[in-house]
MARROZA-961122 format. One record per residue: z, x, y of N, C-alpha, C, O in turn; residue in one letter; residue number from 1. Coordinates in steps of 0.02 Angstrom, whole numbers, plus 50000, padded with zeros to 5 digits. Each point is the difference from the previous one (the first is absolute). Layout:
// MARROZA-961122
<n.w:Z&n.u:X&n.v:Y&ca.w:Z&ca.u:X&ca.v:Y&c.w:Z&c.u:X&c.v:Y&o.w:Z&o.u:X&o.v:Y&type:a&seq:NUM>
...
This chain:
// MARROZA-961122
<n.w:53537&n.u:53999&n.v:50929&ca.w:49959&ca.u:49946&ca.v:50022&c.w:50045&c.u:49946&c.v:50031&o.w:50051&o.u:49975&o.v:49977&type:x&seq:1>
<n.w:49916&n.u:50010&n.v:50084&ca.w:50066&ca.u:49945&ca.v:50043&c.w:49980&c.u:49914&c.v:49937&o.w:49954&o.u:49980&o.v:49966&type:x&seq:2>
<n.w:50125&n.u:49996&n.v:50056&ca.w:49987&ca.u:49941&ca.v:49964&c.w:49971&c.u:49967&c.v:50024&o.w:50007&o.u:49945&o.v:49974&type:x&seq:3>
<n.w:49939&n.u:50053&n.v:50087&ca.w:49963&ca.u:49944&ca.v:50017&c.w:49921&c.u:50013&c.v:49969&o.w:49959&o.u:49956&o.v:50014&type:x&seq:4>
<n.w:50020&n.u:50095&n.v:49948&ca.w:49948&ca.u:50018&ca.v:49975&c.w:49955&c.u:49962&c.v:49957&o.w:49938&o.u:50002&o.v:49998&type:x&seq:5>
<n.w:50119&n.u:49948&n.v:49956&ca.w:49958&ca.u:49932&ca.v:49975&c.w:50005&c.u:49934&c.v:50013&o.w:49996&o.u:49949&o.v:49966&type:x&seq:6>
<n.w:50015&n.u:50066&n.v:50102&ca.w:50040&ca.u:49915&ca.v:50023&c.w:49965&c.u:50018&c.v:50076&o.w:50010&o.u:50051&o.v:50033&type:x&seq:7>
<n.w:49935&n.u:49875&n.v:49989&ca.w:49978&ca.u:49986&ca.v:50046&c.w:50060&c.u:49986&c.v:50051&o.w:50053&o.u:49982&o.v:49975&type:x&seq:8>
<n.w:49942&n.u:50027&n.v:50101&ca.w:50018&ca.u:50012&ca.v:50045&c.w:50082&c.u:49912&c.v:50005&o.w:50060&o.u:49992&o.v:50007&type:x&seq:9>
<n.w:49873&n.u:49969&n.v:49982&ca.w:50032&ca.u:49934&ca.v:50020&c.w:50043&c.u:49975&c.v:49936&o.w:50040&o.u:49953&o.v:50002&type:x&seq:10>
<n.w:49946&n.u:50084&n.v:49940&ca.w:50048&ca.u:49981&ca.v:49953&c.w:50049&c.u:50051&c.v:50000&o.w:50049&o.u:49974&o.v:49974&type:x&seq:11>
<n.w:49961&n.u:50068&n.v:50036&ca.w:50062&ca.u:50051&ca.v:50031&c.w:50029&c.u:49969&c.v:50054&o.w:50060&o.u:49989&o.v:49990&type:x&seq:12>
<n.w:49921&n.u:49994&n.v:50059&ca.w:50035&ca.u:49985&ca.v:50054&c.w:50048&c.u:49910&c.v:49997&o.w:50044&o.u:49976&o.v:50036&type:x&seq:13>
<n.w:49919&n.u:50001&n.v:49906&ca.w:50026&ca.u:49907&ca.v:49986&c.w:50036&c.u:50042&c.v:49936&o.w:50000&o.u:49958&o.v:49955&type:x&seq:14>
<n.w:50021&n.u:50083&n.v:50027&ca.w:50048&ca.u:50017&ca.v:49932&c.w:50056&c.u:50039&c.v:50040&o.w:50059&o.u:50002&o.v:49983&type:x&seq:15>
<n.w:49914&n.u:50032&n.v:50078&ca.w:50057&ca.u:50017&ca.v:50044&c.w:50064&c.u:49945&c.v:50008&o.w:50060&o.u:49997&o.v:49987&type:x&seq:16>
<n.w:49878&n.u:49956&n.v:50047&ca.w:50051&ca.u:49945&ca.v:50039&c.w:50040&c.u:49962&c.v:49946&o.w:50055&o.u:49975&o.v:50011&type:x&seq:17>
<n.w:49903&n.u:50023&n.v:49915&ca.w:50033&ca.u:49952&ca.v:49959&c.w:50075&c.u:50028&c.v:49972&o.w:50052&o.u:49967&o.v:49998&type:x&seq:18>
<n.w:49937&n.u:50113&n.v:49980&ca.w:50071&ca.u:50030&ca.v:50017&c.w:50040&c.u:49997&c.v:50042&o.w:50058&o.u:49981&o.v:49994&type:x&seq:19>
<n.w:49921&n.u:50035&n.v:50047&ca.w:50052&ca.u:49968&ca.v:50082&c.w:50044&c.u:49943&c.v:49985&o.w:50061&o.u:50006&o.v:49989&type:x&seq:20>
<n.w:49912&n.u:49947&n.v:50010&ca.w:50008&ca.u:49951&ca.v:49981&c.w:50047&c.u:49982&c.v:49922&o.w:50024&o.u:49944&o.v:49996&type:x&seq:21>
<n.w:49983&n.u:50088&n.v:49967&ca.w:50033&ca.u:49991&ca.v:49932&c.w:50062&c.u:50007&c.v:50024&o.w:50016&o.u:50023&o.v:50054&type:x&seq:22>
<n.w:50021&n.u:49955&n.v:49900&ca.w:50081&ca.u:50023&ca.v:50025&c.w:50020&c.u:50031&c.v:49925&o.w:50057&o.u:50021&o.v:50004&type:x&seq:23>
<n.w:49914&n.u:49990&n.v:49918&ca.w:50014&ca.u:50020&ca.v:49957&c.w:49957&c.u:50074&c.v:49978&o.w:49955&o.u:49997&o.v:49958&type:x&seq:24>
<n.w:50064&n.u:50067&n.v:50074&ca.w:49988&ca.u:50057&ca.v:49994&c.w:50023&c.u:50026&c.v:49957&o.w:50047&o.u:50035&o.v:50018&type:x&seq:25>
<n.w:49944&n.u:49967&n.v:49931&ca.w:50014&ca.u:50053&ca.v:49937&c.w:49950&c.u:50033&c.v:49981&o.w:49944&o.u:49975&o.v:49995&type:x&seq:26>
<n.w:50070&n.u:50089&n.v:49990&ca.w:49961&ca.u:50036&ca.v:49959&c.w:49961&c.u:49990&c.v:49936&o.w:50046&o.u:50022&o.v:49966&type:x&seq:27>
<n.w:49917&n.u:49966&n.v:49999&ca.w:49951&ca.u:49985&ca.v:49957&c.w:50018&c.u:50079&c.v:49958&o.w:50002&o.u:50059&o.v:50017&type:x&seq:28>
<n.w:50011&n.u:49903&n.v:49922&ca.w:50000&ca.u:50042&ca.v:49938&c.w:49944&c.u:50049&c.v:49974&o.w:49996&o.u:50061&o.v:49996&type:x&seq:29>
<n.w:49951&n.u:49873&n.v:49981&ca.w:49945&ca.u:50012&ca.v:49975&c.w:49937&c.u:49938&c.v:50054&o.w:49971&o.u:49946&o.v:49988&type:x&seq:30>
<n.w:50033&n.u:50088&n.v:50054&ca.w:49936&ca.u:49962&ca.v:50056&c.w:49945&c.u:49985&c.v:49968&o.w:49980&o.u:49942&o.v:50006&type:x&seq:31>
<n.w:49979&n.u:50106&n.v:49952&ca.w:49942&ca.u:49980&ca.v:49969&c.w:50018&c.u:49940&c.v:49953&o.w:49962&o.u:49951&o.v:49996&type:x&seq:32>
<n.w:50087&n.u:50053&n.v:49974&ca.w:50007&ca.u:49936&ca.v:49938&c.w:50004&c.u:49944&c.v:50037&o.w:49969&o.u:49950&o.v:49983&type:x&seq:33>
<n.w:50088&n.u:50053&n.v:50096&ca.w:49999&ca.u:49943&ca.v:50012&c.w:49921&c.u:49955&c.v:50030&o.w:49982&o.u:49941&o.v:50003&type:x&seq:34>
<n.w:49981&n.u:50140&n.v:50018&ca.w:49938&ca.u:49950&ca.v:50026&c.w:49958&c.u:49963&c.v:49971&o.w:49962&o.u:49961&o.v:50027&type:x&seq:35>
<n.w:50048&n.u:50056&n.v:49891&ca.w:49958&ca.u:49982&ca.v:49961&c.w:50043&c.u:49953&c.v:49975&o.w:49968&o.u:49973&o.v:49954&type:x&seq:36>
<n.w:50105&n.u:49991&n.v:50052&ca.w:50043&ca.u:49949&ca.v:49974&c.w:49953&c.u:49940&c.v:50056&o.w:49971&o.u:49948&o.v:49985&type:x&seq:37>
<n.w:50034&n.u:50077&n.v:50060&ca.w:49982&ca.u:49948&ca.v:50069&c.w:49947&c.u:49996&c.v:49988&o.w:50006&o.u:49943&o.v:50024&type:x&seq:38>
<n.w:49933&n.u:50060&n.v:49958&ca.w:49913&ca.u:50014&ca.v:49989&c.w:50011&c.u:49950&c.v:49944&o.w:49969&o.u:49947&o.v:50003&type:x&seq:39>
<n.w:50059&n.u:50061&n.v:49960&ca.w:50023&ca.u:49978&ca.v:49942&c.w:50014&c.u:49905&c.v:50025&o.w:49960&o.u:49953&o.v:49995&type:x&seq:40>
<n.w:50095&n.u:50047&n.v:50025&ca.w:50034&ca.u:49936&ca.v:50033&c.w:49975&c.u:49962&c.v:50039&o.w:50028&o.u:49945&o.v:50007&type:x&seq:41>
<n.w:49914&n.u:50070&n.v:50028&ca.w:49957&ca.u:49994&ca.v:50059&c.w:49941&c.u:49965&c.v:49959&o.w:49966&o.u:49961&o.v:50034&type:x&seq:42>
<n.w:50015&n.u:50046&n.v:49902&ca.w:49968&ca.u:49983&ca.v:49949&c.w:49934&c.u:50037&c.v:49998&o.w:49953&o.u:49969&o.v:49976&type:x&seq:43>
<n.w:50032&n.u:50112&n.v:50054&ca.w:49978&ca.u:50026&ca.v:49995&c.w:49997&c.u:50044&c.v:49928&o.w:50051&o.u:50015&o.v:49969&type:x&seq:44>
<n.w:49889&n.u:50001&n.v:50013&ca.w:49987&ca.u:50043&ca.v:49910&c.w:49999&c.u:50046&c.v:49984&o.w:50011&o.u:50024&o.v:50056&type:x&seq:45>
<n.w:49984&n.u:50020&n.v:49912&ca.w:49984&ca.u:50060&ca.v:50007&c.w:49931&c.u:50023&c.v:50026&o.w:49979&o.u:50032&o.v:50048&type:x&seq:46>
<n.w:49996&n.u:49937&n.v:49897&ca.w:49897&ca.u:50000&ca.v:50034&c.w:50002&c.u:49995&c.v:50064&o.w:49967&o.u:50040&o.v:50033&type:x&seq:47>
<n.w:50070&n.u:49913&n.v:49997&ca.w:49995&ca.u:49973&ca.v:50086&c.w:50028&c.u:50070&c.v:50043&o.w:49982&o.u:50027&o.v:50052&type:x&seq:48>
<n.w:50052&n.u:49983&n.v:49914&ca.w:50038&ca.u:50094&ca.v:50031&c.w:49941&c.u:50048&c.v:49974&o.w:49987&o.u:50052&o.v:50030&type:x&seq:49>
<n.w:49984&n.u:49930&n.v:49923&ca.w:49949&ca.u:50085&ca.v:50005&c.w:49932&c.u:49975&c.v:50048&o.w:49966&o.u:50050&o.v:50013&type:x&seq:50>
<n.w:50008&n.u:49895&n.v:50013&ca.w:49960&ca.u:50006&ca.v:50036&c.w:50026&c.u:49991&c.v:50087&o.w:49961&o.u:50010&o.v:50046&type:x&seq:51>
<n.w:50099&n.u:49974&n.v:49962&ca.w:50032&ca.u:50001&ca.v:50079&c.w:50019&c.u:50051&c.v:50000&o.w:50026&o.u:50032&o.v:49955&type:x&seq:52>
<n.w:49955&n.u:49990&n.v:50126&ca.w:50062&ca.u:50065&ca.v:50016&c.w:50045&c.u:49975&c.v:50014&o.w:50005&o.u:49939&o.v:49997&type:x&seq:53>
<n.w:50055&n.u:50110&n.v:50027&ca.w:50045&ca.u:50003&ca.v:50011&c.w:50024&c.u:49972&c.v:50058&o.w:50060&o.u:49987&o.v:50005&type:x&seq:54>
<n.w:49883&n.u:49999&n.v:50058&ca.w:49998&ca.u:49961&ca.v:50051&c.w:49995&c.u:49955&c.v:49996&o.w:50041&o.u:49969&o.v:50033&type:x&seq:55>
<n.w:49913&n.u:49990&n.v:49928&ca.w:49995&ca.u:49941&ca.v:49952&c.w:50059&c.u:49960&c.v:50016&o.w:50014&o.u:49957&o.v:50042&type:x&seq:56>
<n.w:50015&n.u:50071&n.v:49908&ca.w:50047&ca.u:49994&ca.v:49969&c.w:50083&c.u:49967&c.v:50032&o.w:50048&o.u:49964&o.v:49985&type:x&seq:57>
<n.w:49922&n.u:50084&n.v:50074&ca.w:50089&ca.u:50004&ca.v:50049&c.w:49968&c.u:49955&c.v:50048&o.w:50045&o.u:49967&o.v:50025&type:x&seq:58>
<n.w:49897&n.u:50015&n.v:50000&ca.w:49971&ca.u:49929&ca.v:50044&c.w:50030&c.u:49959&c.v:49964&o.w:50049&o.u:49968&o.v:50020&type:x&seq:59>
<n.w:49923&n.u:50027&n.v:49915&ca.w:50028&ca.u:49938&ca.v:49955&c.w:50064&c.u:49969&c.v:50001&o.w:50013&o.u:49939&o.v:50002&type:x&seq:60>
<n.w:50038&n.u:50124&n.v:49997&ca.w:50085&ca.u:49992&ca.v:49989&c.w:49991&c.u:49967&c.v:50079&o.w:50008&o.u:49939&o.v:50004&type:x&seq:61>
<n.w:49976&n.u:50098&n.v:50056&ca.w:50018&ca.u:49970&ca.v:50060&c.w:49971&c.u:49941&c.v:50007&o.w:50025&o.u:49962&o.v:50041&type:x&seq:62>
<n.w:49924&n.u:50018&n.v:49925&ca.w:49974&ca.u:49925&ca.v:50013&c.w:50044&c.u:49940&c.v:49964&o.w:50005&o.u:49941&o.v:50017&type:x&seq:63>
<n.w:50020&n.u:50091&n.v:49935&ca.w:50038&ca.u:49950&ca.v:49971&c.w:50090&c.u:50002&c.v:50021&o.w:50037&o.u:49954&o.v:49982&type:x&seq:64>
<n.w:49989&n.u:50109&n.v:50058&ca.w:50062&ca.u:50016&ca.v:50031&c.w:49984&c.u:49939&c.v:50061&o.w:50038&o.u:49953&o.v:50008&type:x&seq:65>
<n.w:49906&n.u:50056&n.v:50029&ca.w:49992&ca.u:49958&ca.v:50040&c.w:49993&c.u:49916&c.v:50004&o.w:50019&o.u:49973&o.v:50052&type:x&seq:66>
<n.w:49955&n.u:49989&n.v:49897&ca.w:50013&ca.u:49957&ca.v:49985&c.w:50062&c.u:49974&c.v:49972&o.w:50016&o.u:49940&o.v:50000&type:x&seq:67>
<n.w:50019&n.u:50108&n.v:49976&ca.w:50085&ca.u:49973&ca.v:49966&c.w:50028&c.u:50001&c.v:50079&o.w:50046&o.u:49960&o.v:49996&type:x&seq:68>
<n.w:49953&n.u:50057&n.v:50060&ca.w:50032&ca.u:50001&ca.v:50050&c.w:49974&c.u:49947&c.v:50047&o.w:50037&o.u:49986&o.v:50047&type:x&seq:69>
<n.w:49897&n.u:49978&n.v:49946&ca.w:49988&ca.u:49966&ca.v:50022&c.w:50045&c.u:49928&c.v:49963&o.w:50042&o.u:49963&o.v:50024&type:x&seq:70>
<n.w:49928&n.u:50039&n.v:49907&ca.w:50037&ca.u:49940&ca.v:49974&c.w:50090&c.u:50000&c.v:50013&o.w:50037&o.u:49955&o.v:49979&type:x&seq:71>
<n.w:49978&n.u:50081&n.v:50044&ca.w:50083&ca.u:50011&ca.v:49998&c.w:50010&c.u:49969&c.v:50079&o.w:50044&o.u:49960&o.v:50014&type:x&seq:72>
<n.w:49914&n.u:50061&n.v:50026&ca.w:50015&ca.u:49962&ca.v:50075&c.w:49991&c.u:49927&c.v:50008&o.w:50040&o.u:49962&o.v:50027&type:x&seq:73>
<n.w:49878&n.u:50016&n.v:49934&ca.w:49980&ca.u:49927&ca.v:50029&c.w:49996&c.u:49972&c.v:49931&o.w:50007&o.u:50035&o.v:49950&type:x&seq:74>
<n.w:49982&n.u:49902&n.v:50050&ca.w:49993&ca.u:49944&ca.v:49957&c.w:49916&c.u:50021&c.v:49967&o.w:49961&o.u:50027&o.v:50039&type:x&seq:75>
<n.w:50023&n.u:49962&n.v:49904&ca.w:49952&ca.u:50018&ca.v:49943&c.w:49973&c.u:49882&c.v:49988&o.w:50030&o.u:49952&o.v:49975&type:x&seq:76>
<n.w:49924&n.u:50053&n.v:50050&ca.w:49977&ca.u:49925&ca.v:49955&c.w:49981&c.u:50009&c.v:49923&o.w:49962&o.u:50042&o.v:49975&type:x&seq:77>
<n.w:50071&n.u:49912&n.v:49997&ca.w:50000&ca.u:49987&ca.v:49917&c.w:49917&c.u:50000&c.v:50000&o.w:49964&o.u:49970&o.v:50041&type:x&seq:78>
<n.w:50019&n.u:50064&n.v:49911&ca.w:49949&ca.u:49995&ca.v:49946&c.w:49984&c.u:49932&c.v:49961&o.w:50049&o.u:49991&o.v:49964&type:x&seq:79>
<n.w:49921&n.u:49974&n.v:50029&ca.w:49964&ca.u:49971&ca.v:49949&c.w:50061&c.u:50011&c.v:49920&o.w:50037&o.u:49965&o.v:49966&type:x&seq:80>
<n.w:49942&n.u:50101&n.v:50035&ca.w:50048&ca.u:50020&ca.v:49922&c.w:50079&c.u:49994&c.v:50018&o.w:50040&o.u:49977&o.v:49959&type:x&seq:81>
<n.w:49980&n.u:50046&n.v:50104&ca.w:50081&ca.u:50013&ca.v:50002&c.w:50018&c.u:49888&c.v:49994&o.w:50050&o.u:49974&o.v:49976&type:x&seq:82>
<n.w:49891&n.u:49993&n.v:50053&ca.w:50029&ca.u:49924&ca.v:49994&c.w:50004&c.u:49980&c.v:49934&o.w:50044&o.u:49964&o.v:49977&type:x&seq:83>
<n.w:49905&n.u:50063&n.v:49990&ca.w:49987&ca.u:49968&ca.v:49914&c.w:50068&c.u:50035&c.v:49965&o.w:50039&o.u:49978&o.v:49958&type:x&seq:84>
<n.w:49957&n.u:50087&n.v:50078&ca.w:50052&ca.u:50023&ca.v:49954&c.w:50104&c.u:49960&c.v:50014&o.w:50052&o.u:49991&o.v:49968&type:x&seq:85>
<n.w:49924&n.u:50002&n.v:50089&ca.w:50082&ca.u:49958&ca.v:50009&c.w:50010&c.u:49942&c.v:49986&o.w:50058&o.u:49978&o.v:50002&type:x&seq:86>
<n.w:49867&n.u:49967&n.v:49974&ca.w:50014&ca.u:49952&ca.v:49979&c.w:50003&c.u:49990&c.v:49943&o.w:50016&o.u:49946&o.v:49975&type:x&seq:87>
<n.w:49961&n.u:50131&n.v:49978&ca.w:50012&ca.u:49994&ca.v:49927&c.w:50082&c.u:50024&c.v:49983&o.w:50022&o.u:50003&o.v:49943&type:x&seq:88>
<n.w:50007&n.u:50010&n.v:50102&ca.w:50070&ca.u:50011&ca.v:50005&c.w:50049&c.u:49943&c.v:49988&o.w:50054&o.u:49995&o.v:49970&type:x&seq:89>
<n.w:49907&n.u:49964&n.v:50065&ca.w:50049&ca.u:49934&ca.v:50017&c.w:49988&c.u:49946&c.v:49932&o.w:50030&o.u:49946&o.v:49998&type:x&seq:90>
């Protein structure tokens, strides 16, 4: 069965480019553990994994791969909470 069999067209092709793009290629030990470390970290549940697929799932990682790269280029405006929280600092 080709590996594109559970993965829609446009999320194969934006996981292409996001590899492309990596510069840290290593081989994965145990891939399933790590997907479920990241599902995990992402603050996704288990319950939340038995009703998403697997497409779900990898939109999700790229929606949020995509926003860490946004915040890394441009400036983010403080929150309400990030001000309260720096003036309880001081």
């Amino acid at each position: 069965m080709p590996s594109t069999a559970f993965v829609d067209e446009k999320v194969f092709k934006k996981l292409e480019e996001i590899n492309k793009e990596s510069r840290n290629q290593k081989k994965s030990l145990f891939p399933e553990h790590e997907f479920l470390v990241a599902c995990l970290r992402m603050g996704l549940k288990i319950e939340d994994l038995k009703i998403l697929t697997y497409v779900d799932v990898l939109k999700i990682f790229i929606s949020f791969f995509d926003n860490d790269k946004e915040e890394e280029n441009g400036t983010r405006m403080a929150t309400q909470e990030d001000i309260q929280n720096l003036v309880a600092r001081m």
